[in-house]
C-alpha positions in Angstrom: -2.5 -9.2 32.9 -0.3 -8.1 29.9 -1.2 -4.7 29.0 -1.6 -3.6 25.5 -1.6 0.3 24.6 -2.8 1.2 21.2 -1.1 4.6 20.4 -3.9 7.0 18.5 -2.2 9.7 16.3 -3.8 12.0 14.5 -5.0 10.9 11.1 -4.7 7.5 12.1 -5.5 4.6 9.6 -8.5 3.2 11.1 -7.9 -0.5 10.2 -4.4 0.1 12.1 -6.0 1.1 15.1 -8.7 -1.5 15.2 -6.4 -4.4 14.2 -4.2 -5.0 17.9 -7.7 -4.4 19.5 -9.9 -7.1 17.8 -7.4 -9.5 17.9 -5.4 -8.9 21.8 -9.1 -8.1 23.2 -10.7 -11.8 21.9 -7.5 -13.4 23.0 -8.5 -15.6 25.5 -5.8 -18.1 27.5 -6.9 -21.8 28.1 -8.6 -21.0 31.5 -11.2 -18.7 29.2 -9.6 -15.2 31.1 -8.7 -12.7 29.0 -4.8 -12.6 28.1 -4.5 -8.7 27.9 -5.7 -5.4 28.8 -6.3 -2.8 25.9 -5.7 0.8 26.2 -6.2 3.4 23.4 -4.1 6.2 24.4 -3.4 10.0 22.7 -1.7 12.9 23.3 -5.2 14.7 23.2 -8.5 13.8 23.8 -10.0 13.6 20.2 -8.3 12.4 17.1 -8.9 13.2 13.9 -9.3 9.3 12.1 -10.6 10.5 9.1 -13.9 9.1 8.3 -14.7 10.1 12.0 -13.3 11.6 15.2 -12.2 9.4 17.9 -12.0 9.6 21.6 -9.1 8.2 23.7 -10.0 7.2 26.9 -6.1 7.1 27.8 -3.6 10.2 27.3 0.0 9.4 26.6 0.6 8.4 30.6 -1.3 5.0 29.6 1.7 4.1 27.8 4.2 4.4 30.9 3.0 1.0 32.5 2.4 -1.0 29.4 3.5 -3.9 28.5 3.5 -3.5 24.7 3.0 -0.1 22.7 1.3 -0.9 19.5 1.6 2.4 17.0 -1.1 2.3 13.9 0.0 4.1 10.6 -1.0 7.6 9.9 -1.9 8.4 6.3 -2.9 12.3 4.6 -5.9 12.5 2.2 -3.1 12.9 -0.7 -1.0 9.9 0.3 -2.6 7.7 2.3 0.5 6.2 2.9 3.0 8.7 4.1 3.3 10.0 7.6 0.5 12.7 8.4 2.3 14.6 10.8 5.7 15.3 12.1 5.7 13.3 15.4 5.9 15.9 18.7 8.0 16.3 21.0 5.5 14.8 23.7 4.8 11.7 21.7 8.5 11.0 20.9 9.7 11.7 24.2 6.9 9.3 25.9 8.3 6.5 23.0 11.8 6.6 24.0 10.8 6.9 27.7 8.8 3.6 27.4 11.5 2.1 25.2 13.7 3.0 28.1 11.7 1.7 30.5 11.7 -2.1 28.6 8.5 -1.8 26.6 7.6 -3.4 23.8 7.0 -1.5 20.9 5.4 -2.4 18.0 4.4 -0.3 14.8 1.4 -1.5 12.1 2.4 -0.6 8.1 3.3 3.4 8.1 3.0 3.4 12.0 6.8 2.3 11.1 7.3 6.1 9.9 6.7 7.4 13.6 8.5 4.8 15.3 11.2 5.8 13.5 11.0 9.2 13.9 12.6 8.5 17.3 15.2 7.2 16.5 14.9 3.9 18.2 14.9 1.9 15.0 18.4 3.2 13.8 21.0 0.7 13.5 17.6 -2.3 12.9 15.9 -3.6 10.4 12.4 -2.7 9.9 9.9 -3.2 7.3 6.3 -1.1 6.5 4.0 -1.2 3.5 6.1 -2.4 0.0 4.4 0.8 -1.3 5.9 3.0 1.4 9.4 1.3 1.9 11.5 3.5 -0.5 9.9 6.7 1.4 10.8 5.0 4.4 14.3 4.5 3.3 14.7 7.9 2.3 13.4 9.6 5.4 15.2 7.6 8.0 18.7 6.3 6.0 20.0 4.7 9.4 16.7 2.3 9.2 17.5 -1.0 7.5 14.4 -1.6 5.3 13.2 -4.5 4.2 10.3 -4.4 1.5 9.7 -8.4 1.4 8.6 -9.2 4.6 5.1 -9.4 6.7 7.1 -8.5 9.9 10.1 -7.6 11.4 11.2 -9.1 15.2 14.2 -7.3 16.7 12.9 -8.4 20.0 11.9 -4.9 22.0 11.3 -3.6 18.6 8.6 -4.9 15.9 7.2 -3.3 12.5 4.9 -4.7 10.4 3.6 -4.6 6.7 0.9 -3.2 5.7 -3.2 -3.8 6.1 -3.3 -7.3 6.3 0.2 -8.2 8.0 -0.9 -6.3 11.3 -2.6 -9.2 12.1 0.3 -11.2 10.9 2.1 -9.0 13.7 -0.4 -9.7 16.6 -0.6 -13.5 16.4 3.0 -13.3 16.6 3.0 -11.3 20.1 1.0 -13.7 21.2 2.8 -16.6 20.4 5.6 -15.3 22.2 3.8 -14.1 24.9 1.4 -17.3 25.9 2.6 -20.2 23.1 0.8 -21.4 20.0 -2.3 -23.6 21.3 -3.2 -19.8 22.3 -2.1 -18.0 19.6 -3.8 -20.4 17.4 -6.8 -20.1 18.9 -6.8 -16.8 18.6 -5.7 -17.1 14.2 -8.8 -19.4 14.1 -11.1 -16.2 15.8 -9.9 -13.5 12.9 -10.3 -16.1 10.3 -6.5 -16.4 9.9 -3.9 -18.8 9.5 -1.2 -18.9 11.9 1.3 -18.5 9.8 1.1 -16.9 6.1 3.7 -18.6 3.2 6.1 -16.2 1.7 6.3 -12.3 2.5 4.9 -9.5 1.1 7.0 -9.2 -1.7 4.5 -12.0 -3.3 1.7 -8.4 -3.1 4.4 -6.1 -4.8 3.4 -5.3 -8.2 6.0 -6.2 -10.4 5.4 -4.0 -13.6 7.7 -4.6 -16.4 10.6 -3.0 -15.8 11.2 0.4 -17.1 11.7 1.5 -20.9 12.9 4.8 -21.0 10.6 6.5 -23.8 13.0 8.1 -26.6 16.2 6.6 -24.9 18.4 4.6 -27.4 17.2 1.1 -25.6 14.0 2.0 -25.8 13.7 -0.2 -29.3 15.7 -3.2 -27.8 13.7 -3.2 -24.7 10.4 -3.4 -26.6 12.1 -6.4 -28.6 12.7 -8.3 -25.2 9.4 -7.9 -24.5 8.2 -9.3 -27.6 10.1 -12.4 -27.5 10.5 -14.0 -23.4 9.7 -17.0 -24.4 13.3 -17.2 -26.9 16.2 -18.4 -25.6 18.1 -15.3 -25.4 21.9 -15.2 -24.2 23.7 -11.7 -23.3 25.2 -12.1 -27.0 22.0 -12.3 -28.8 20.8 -9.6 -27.0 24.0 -7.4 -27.9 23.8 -9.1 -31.9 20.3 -7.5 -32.0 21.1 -4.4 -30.4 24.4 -3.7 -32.3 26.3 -3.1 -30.1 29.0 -5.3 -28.4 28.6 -6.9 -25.1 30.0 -4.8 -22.7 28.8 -1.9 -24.3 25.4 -3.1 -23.8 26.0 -3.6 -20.2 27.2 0.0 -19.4 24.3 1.6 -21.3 21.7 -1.1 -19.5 23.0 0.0 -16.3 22.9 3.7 -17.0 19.5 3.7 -18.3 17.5 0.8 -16.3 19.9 0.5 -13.3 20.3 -3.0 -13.9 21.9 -6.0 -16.5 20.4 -7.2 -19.4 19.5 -10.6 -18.1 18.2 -9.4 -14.7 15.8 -6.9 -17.0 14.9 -10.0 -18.9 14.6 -11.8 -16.1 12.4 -10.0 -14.4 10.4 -8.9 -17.4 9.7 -12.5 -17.5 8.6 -12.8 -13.7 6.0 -10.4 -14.6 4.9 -11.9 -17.6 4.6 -15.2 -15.9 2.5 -13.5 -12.9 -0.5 -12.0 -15.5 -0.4 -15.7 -16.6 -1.0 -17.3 -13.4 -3.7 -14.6 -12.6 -5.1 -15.3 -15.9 -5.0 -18.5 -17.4 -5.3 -22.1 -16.3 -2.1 -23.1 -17.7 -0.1 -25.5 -16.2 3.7 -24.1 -14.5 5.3 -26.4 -16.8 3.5 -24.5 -20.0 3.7 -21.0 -18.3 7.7 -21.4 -18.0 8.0 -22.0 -21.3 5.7 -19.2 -22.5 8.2 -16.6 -20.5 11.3 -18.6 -21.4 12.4 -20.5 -18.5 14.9 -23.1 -19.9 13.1 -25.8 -17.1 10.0 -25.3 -14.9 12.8 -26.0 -12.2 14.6 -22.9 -12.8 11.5 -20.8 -13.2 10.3 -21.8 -9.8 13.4 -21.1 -8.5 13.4 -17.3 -10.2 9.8 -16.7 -9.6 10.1 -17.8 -5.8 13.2 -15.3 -5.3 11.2 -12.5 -6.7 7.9 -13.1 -5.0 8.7 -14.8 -2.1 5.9 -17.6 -2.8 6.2 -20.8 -5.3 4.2 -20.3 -8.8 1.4 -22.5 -6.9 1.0 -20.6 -3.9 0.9 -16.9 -6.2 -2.1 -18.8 -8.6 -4.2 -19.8 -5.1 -3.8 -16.2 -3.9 -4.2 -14.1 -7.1 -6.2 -16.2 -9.7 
């Protein structure tokens, strides 16, 4: 039977923890046996979980003969998305000795900030919660981060998104590990689909971009604001500023960090998102409220910055 150790850190995210033992402990394989042993394992024998204390059966020799490692987030009372701890040297060392050894390992949203901490996701891509992916970035620069995506599969190696996209995470195990009918079945026990459209870039809050206060764009960029739905060209934009063209692109750049038409551009994403979560209107009226010269080519902007079609973002946020 395929052995499944649930790594228990102190501070650990509850959800985290519970998430690879609901759904690997009610996976069941067509013959109705159970497809894996779970095994909550720590380096002591209580854990501080915040809302309660929690005692591991296993200490951190459960993880030498697993299958799979499965490491929850941590989270402090101030950030509950940061890294509670530093990771210690008995913890890391029993990581990389698993690793060694074969194991899979898999992390669950800011469980991605310990697995790093070994060093075994340097050189890989890796994802964790949208919220926590610059952090992540920072902290461990060899760590290819992607923000956009519910999972991650570098084979040995897996990290997940946040909340939600643990389960994401597990179904996927399984489906590698016994095939679909039983991964399936098991999506159908957590009330989930098998497979969820789009990424988690279509979660990321997408606020209008920045306008510095008491910068020199700071006029201009209230103006773009105030008129998406115009069809605006980089010389309008320039016209109305005063300033020529490339002008305008050098101070853009210097004060927002991107071009005038990917500020506008992404202004109106945002603008077309409070719409969809707001209104009934149809996509055709919505991409001409935000100034989208065809509904064709605002489904094709909104779906690169969300990661889900204008239909799929109404169904999920309305």
């Amino acid at each position: 039977m395929h052995t499944v150790a649930v790594l228990a850190l102190d501070r650990v995210i509850p959800f985290d923890l519970s998430t690879p033992i609901e759904v690997f402990s009610r996976t069941r394989l067509p013959d109705g046996r159970p497809g894996y042993q779970i095994r909550v394992c720590a380096e002591r024998s209580e854990v501080d979980a915040g809302a309660f204390t929690l005692r591991a059966p296993w200490g951190l020799d459960g993880l030498r003969d697993a299958d799979t490692i499965v490491v929850p987030g941590t989270a402090t009372p101030a950030d509950p998305l940061s890294p509670a701890d530093p990771l210690s040297p008995a913890v890391r060392d029993a990581l990389r000795t698993a690793a060694a050894d074969g194991t899979r390992i898999a992390s669950i949203c800011a469980g991605t900030f310990p697995l790093a901490a070994t060093g075994l996701l340097d050189g890989l891509r890796a994802t964790t919660h949208w919220l926590a992916a610059e952090a992540l970035a920072g902290a461990h620069p060899d760590v290819e981060v992607d923000p956009d995506v519910l999972y991650v599969d570098n084979g040995q190696l897996l990290t997940s998104a946040g909340a939600a996209a643990g389960l994401d995470l597990c179904l996927h195990m399984i489906r590698r590990d016994y095939g679909s009918a039983v991964a399936a079945h098991a999506a159908r026990l957590s009330v989930m689909p098998l497979e969820r459209e789009g990424g988690q870039a279509q979660f990321i809050v997408h606020d209008y971009p920045p306008a510095p206060r008491g910068s020199a764009l700071e006029p201009l960029l209230t103006w773009l604001r105030d008129n998406l739905a115009r069809d605006l060209a980089l010389a309008d934009i320039a016209a109305h500023a005063g300033m020529s063209t490339r002008t305008l692109i050098r101070r853009f750049r210097e004060q927002t960090g991107s071009t005038p038409l990917q500020w506008l551009h992404r202004a109106r994403v945002r603008q077309a998102q409070h719409l969809l979560e707001t209104t009934q209107h149809s996509v055709e009226r919505i991409a001409g409220q935000v100034g989208f010269g065809s509904p064709t080519a605002f489904r094709e902007r909104f779906k690169r910055t969300t990661g889900v079609s204008p239909q799929t973002y109404r169904r999920t946020f309305a």
